[in-house]
N, C-alpha and C positions, 0 to 999 in steps of 0.2 A: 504494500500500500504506500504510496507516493505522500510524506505527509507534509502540510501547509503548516501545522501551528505547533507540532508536539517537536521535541529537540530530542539530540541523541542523551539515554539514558546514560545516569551518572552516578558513580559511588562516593555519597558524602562524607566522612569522617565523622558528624553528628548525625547525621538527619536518614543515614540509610540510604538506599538504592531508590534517586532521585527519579521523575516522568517530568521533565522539563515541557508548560504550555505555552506559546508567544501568543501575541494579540497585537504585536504594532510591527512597524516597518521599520528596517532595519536601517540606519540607528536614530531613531527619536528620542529624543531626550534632553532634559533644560542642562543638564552639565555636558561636558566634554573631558574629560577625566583623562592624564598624560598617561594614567595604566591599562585604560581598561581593554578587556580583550576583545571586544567588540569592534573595535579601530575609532574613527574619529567619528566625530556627532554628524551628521549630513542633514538633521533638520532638527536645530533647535530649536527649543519652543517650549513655551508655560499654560500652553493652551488644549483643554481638557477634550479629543476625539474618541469618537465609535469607527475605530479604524477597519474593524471587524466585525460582524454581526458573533453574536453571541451565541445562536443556536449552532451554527458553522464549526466554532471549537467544538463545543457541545458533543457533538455528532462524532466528529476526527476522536474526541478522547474516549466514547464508547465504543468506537469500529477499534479503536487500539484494546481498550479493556476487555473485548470479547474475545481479543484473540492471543489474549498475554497476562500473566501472572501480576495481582494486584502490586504495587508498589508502597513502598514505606512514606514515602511524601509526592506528592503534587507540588512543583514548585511554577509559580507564579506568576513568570518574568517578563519582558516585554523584550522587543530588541534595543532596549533603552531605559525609559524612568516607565515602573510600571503603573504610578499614579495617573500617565496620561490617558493612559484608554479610559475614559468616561462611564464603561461600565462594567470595571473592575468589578464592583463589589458585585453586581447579580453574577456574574459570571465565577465568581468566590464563592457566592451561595449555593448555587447550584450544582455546582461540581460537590460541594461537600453531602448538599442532600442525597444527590447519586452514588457516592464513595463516601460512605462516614465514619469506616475505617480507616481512612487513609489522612494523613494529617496534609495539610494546605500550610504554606507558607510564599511568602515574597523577599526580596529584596530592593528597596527601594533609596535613594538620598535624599531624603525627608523637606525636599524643596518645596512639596505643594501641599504640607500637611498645616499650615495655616486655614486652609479652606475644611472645614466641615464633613463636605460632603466625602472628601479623599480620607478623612479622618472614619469616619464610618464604615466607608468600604475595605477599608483595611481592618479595620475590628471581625472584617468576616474571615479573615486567618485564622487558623489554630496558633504560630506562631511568625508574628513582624520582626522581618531583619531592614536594620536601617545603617547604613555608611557615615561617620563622622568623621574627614581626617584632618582636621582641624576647628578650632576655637578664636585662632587669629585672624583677623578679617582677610592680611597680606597671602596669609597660608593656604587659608581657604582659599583663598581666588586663583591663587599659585596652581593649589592642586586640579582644584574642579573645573577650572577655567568655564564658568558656570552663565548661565543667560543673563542678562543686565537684571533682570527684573528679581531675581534671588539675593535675599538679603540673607549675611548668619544670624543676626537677632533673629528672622522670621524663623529658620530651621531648627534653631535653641529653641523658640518658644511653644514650635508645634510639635518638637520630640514632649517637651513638656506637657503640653497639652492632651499628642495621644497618650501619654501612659496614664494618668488624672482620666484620662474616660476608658481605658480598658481593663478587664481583668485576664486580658491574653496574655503569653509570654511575649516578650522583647529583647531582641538581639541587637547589640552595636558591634557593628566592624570597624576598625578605623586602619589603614593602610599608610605605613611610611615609605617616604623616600627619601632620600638623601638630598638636603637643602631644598627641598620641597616644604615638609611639615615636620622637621625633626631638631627645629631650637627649644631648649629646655620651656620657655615661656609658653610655647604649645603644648609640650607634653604633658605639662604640671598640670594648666589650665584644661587638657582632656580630660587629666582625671580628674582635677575637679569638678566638672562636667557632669562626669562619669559617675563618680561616687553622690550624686545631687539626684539625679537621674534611677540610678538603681538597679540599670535591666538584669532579663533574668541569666546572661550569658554575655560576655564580653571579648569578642574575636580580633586577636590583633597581627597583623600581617606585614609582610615587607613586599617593596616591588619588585619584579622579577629582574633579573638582573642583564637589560638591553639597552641598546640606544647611547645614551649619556648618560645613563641612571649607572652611579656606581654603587657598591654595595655601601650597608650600612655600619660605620664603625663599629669597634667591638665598643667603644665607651659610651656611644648611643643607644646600642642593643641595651647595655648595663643599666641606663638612666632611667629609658621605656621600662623594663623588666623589675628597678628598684621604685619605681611609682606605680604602677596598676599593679605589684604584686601587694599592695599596702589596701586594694578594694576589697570590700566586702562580698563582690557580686563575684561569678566565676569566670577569671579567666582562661581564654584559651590561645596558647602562641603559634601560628603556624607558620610554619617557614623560617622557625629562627633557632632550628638544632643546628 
């Protein structure tokens, strides 16, 4: 079967043997991010689309589940910020009514959870992963290279805001890179962020090592690892044996 919206399966280190859904075009999304593996942004934008009719995945994920062993998670993703498809959250709902075994989750950069209604549709996760790799405005904008109209006050306030209305779990990633988001003034301020915040797992990662990105010192690795290892919530390091 030739598929349009489901990605190649994947084996997560938390989450199980992944069913990757898409709903957008590839790459839509308010940031444009120097790591991400997706490549560069080719329509940025903060504006909420029904890129895909709903019943159409729908369809694609039960012609796959008839013919294949249930999966540990459903994940979420868009070929970009998955808050743009406009009707995340029914398309959240319903894949969980149909599979309620199966845990749902997303990954998002918490750019458009100022607005309500992205707040809500994401409440229909079993468990919200959201990206933070900075607190400094220079940093932030360093890494995310993000749409004009994204503020970090707004993403501080709507991380805030969705944890205060869900009783889901929450996941923060945050990714460094070397003279990216790795002065001490960022990393302190993450976690204090971090430890404000609370979520219920905290994944922190390094960029892979291409391009210009050189690795990250061994006294930066030290600094990251002597501050979030002081949180209460659990962390997890990946990529930094």
């Amino acid at each position: 079967m030739k598929k349009q919206y489901l990605g190649e399966i994947m084996d997560h280190p938390l989450l199980g043997k992944l069913l990757p859904v898409d709903f957008s075009p590839l790459k839509t999304c308010s940031f444009n991010c120097y790591y991400c593996n997706l490549g560069k942004t080719t329509k940025m934008t903060m504006e909420r689309e029904e890129f895909y009719p709903v019943q159409d995945i729908i369809e694609e994920v039960d012609s796959y589940m008839d013919q294949n062993d249930l999966h540990d998670t459903i994940f979420l993703t868009g070929s970009g910020e998955p808050a743009l498809y406009s009707k995340f959250g029914e398309l959240a709902r319903k894949i969980k009514e149909k599979y309620p075994s199966i845990s749902t989750t997303a990954y998002s950069n918490a750019s458009l959870l100022t607005d309500p209604e992205v707040r809500n549709d994401f409440c229909e996760c079993d468990i919200m992963q959201f990206n933070l790799n900075a607190v400094i405005a220079e940093e932030f904008s360093r890494i995310n290279q993000h749409h004009g109209r994204v503020r970090l006050d707004d993403v501080l306030e709507g991380l805030r805001k969705f944890k205060a209305e869900t009783n889901k779990p929450i996941w923060i990633h945050s990714i460094f890179g070397d003279n990216f988001n790795t002065s001490e003034e960022n990393i302190i301020g993450l976690r204090n962020f971090i430890a404000e915040l609370n979520p219920d797992k905290y994944i922190i990662r390094k960029f892979e090592i291409e391009n210009d990105v050189k690795p990250l010192r061994e006294e930066t690795i030290n600094f990251i690892k002597n501050q979030m290892d002081s949180l209460s919530c659990k962390c997890h390091y990946m990529g930094f044996d």
